[in-house]
C-alpha positions in Angstrom: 155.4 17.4 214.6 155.4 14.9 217.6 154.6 12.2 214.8 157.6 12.9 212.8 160.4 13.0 215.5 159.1 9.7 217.4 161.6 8.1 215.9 164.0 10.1 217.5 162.1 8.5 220.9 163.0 5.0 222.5 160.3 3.4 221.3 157.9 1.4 224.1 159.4 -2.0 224.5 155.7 -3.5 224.2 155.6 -2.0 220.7 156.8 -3.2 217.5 159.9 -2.6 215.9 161.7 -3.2 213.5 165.4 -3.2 211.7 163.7 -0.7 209.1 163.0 1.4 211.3 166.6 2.3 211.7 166.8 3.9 208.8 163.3 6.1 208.6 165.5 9.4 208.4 167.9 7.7 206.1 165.3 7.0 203.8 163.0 10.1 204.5 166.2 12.3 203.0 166.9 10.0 200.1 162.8 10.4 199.3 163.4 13.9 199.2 166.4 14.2 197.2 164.3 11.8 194.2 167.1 8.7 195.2 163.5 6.5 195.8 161.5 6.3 193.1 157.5 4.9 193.0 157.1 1.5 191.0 154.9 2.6 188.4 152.8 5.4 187.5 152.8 8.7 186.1 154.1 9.8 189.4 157.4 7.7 189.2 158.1 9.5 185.4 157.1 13.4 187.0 159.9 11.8 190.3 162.0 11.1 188.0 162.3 15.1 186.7 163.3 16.0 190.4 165.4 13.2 190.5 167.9 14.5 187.4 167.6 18.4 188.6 168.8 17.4 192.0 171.7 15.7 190.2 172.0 18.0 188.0 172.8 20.5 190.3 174.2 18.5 192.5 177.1 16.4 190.9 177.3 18.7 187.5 176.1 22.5 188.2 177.9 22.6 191.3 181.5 21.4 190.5 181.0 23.1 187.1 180.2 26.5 188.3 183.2 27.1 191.0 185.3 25.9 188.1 183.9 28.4 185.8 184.1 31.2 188.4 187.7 30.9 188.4 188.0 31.2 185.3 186.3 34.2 185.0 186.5 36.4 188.1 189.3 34.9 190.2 190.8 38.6 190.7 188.0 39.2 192.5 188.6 36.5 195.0 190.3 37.3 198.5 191.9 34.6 199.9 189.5 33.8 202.6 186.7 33.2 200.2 189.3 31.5 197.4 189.9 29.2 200.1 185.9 29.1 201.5 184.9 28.1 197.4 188.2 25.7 197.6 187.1 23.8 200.3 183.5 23.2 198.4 185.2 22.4 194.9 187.2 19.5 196.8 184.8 18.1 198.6 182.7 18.1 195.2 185.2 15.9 193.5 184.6 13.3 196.1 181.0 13.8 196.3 180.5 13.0 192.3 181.7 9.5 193.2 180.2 8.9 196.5 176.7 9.9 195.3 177.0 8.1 191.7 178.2 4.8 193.9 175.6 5.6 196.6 172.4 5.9 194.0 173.4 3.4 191.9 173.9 0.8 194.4 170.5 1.8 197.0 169.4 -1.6 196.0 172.0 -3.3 198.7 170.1 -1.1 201.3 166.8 -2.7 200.1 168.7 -6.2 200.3 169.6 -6.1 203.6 166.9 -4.7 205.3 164.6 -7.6 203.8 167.7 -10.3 205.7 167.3 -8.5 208.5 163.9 -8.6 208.8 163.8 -12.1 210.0 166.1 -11.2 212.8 163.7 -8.5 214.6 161.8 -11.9 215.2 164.7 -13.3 217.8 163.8 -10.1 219.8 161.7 -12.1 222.5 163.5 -10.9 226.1 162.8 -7.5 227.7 166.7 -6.9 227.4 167.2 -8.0 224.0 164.5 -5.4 222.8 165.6 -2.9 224.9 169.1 -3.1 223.2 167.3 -3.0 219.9 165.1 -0.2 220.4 167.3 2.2 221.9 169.7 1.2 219.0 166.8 2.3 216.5 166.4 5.9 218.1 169.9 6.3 218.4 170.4 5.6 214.5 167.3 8.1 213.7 169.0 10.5 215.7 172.6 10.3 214.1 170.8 11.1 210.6 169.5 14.2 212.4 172.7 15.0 213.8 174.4 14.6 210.7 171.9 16.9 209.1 171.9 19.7 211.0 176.0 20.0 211.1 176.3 19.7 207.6 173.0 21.9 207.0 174.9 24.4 209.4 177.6 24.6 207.1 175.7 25.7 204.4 173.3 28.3 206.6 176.4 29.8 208.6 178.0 30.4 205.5 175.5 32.1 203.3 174.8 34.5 206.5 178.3 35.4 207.0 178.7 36.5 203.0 176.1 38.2 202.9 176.5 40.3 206.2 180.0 40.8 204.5 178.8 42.3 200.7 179.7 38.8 199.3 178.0 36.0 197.8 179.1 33.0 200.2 180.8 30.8 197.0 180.4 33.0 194.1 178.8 30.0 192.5 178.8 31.0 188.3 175.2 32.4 187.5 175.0 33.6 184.0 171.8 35.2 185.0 172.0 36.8 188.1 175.4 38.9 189.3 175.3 39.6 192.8 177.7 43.0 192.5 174.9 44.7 191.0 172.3 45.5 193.9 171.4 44.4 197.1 168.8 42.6 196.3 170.8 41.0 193.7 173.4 39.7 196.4 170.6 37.8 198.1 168.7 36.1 195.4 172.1 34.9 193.7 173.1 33.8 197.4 170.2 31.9 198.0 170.3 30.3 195.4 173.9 28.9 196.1 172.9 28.4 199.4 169.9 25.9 197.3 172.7 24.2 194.9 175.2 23.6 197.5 172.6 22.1 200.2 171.2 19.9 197.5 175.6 18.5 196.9 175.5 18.5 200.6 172.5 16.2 201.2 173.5 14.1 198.6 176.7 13.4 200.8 174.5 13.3 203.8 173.2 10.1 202.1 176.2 8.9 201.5 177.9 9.5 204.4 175.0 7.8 206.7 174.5 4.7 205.4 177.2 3.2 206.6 176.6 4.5 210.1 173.0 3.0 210.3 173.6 -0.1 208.8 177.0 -0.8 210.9 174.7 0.3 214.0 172.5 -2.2 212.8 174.9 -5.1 212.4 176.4 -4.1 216.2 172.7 -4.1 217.6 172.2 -7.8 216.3 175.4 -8.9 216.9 175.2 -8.1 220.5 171.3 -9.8 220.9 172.7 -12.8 218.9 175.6 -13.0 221.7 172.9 -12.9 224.6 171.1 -15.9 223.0 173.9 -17.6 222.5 175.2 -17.1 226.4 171.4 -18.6 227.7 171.7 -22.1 224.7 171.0 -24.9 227.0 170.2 -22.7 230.2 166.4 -24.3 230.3 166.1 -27.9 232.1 162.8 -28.0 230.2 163.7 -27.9 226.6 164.9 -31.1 225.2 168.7 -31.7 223.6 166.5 -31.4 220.0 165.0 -28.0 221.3 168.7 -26.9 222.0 169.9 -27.9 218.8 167.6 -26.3 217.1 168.4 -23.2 219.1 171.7 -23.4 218.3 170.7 -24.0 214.3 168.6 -20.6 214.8 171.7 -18.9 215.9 173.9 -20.4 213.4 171.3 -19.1 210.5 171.2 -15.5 212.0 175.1 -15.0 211.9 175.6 -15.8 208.0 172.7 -13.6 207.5 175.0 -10.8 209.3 178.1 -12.0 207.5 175.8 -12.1 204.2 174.8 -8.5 205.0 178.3 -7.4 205.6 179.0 -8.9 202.3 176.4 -6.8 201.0 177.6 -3.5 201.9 181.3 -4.0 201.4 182.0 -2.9 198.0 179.7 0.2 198.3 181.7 1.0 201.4 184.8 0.5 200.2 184.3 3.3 197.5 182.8 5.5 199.0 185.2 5.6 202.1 188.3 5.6 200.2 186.9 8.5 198.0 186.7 10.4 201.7 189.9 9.1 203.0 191.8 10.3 199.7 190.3 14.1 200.5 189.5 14.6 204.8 193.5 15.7 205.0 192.9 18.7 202.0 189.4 19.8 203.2 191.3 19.8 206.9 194.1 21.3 205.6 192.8 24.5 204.0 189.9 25.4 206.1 193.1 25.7 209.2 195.2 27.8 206.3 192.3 30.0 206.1 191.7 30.2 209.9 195.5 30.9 210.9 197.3 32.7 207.8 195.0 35.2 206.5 192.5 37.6 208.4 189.0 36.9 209.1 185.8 37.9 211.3 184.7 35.8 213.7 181.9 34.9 211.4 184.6 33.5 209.1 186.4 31.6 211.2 182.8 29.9 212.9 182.2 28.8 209.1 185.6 27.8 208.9 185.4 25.7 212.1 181.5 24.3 210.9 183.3 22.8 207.8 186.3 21.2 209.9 183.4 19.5 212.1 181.1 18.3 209.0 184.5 16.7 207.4 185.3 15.0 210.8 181.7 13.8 210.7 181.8 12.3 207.8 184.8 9.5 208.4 185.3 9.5 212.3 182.2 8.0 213.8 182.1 5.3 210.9 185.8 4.8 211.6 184.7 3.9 215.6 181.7 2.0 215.0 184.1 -0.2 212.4 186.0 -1.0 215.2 183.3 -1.6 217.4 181.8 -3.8 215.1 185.2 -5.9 215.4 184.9 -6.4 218.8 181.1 -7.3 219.0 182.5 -10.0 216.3 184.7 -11.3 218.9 182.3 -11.0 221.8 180.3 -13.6 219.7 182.8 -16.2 219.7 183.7 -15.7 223.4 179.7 -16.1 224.3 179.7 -19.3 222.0 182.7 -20.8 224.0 181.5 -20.0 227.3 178.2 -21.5 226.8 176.9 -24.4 228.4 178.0 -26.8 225.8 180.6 -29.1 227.7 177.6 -31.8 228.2 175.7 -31.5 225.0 175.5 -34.5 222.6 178.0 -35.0 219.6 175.3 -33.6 217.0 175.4 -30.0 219.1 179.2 -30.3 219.9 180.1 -30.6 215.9 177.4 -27.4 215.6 179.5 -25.5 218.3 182.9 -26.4 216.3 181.7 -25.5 213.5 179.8 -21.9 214.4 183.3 -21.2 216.5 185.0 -21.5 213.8 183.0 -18.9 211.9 182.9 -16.8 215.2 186.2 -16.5 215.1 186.3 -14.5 211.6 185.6 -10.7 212.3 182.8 -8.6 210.7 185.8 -6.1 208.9 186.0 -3.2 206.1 188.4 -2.0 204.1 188.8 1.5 202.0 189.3 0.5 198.3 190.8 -2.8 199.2 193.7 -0.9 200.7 193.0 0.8 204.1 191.9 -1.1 207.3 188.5 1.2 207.9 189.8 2.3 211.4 190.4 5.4 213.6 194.2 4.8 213.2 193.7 5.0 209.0 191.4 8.0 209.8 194.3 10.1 211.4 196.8 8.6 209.1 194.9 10.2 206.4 193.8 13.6 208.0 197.5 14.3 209.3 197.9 15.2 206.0 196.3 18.4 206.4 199.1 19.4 208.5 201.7 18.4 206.0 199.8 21.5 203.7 200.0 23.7 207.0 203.8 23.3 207.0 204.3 23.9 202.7 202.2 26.9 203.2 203.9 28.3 206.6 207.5 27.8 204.9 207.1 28.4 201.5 205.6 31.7 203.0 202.9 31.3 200.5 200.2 33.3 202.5 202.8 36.5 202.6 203.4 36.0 198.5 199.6 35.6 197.7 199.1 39.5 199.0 202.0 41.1 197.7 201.3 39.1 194.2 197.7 40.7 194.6 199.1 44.3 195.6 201.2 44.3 192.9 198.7 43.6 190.7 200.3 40.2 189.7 196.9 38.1 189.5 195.0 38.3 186.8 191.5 37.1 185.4 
């Protein structure tokens, strides 16, 4: 157990790491849900089976199914659970395009961890590899942290169903029906509880990415700016040696920008599909908590789900804006440098790497949104816009007395 949490550990700064390393959870999930297949072999072709069940289920079955239960049995809804399977349908809509987006582009994640592997070389200071390897445990431990909220989700809800008579979505089984037993109720539930964690891990995937790689980018920036605040610091080096210094440098920001380039247009789907649902998902998990009665069971589901869909945009939205400022930190280092008494070969360098300085590292969400904490609660006040429909159109008041007077019907 020890072996497979060190990564979750600050690594010794004697030993080796590297930018990979960053993503060992990231890639540990995405093993599991068949997004990495072998090269060759009767192995990649029996991978390949798992690979198509877990999308099966995932991106088909699961949207499919809570479409097809309406249909069928929505009389037998209350609205606390209507709203519980409501939430999931939602989110599945956006999770169809982030995972298709996310599989079909894991190649850029390849990409750019084979650039960055020739900047874990410029780690040569005990400060600059302190900065890096506290940045690598702290990226393994986000993916764990993300895991076990969204993972949560899934476990607090299937408990509180079932302690309650109810299978926790009512997912369509044509094979099992949980009304008829007890026993019944808990193999249909565990099986949602199977289908839904697969949809949830597959936005997992999607949703860290972007976090490890933008913690990546941030940890490189901010060694790049400590090299470039010590150019020409040692009498002992000649004004070649410094120029060549400089050169490095130079090289190791386009492969940063190149990166950046890299991940941008998988980013700017995948984002903009959660920016277009955070303020629904928000929206009716706090209908369900403040207009219609539930357990205290209910209500800590309720409240799970409000902190896995703040999970999945806010702490991108903060690093994005971090990752600005890092940008600009780069520029400042490069003008404060010692580079007032340098030749005209390292001056025309400077000029020129300031002027590429001076361009931030920056996202946006379908080529519309700024990614940034202020478009994050732009989007997610939304939810309180359906709060106020619901509160004065009274709706919560008219779905009961519709359902007393027997006005909803399968």
């Amino acid at each position: 157990m020890s072996k497979f949490f060190k990564r979750l550990q600050t690594a010794p700064f004697d030993q080796e790491v590297r930018s990979l390393d960053a993503s060992d959870y990231f890639y540990r999930i995405a093993l599991f849900m068949g997004w990495t297949p072998p090269k060759e072999g009767l192995l990649r072709w029996i991978y390949c089976l798992w690979t198509l069940t877990t999308m099966w289920l995932g991106i088909v079955y699961l949207p499919l199914g809570l479409c097809l239960t309406y249909v069928k049995h929505f009389d037998r809804f209350t609205p606390t659970e209507f709203l519980t399977s409501l939430q999931v349908v939602i989110n599945c809509s956006g999770n169809v395009i982030k995972t298709c987006a996310t599989y079909s582009q894991m190649w850029r994640f390849r990409r750019m961890n084979e650039l960055m592997s020739s900047l874990d070389q410029r780690c040569v200071t005990p400060s600059q590899r302190r900065t890096f390897h506290r940045m690598v445990a702290r990226a393994n431990l986000i993916v764990m942290l993300f895991l076990s909220t969204y993972l949560g989700f899934c476990f607090l809800n299937l408990f509180t169903s079932v302690f309650a008579g109810k299978a926790p979505w009512q997912l369509y089984n044509p094979f099992v029906d949980w009304r008829h037993g007890h026993w019944q109720l808990w193999v249909a539930s565990v099986l949602e509880y199977c289908v839904v964690s697969i949809g949830t891990m597959q936005e997992l995937i999607s949703d860290t990415y972007a976090i490890v790689f933008i913690s990546l980018f941030r940890c490189h920036l901010a060694i790049l700016a400590d090299r470039i605040a010590h150019l020409r610091q040692d009498p002992e080096r000649s004004e070649w040696e410094h120029y060549e210094q400089l050169v490095a440098c130079i090289q190791d920001h386009r492969t940063i920008i190149q990166c950046a380039h890299i991940i941008r247009p998988i980013l700017s789907i995948t984002i903009f599909a959660q920016f277009m649902l955070v303020g629904i998902d928000l929206g009716l998990a706090a209908i369900s908590i403040l207009f219609f009665p539930n357990t205290i069971w209910t209500i800590m589901a309720n409240v799970s789900f409000i902190v896995a869909i703040c999970t999945e945009s806010f702490p991108f939205c903060i690093l994005c804006e971090h990752l600005i400022q890092d940008s600009v930190h780069v520029g400042n280092a490069l003008f404060h440098s010692n580079w007032i008494a340098a030749d005209r070969r390292y001056k025309s360098a400077v000029l020129y790497f300031l002027q590429r300085a001076q361009q931030p590292i920056q996202f946006t969400a379908g080529s519309i949104f700024p990614i940034s904490v202020q478009s994050n609660i732009a989007v997610a006040k939304f939810a309180f816009t359906i709060i106020t429909i619901v509160n004065q159109m009274n709706l919560g008041e008219k779905f009961f007395s519709d359902r007393s007077n027997g006005a909803i019907n399968p």
